[in-house]
C-alpha positions in Angstrom: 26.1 -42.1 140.9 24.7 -45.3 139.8 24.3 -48.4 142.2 26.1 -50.7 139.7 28.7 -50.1 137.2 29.1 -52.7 134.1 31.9 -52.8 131.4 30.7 -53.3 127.5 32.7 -54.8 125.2 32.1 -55.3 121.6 34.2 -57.9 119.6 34.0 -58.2 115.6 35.5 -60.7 113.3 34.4 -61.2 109.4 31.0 -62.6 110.1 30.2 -61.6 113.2 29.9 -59.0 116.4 29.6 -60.0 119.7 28.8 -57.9 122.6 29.6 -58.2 126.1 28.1 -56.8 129.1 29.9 -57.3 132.2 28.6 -56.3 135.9 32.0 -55.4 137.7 33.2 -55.3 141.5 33.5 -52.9 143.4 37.6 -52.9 142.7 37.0 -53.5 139.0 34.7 -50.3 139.0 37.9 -48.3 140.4 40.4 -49.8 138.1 38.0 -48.9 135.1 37.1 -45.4 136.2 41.2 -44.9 136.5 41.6 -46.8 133.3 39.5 -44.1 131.5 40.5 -40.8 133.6 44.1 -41.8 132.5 43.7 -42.8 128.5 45.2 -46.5 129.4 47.7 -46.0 131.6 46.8 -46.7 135.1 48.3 -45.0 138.1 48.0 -45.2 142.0 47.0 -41.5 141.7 44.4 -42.5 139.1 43.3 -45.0 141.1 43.3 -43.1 144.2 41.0 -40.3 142.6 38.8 -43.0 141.4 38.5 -44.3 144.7 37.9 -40.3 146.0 34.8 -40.2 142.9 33.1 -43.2 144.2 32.9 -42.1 147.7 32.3 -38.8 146.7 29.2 -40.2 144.7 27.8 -42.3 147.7 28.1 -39.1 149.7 25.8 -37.0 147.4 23.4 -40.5 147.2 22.8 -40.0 151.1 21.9 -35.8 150.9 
């Protein structure tokens, strides 16, 4: 139920690790929550229950 939702990446070569923190939209936020609920493969049912979590979320925010 957070306000913003951010996507972390972490990158590593022989010397170095770099991490990234990325703020996403609103439509990157579903795509990602669908991403996970569905171990990589993305479906317009995963998506569409991502979509259904979110509101479901700023419902509860509102109570």
């Amino acid at each position: 139920m957070a306000d913003s939702h951010y996507l972390i990446e972490k990158k590593s070569d022989t010397d170095r690790t770099q991490t990234d923190i990325i703020k996403l939209s609103e439509d990157e936020s579903i795509n990602e929550i669908a991403r996970l609920m569905s171990s990589d493969v993305t479906t317009k049912a995963n998506i569409e229950s991502a979509r259904e979590l979110k509101a479901q979320a700023r419902v509860s925010k509102r109570l």
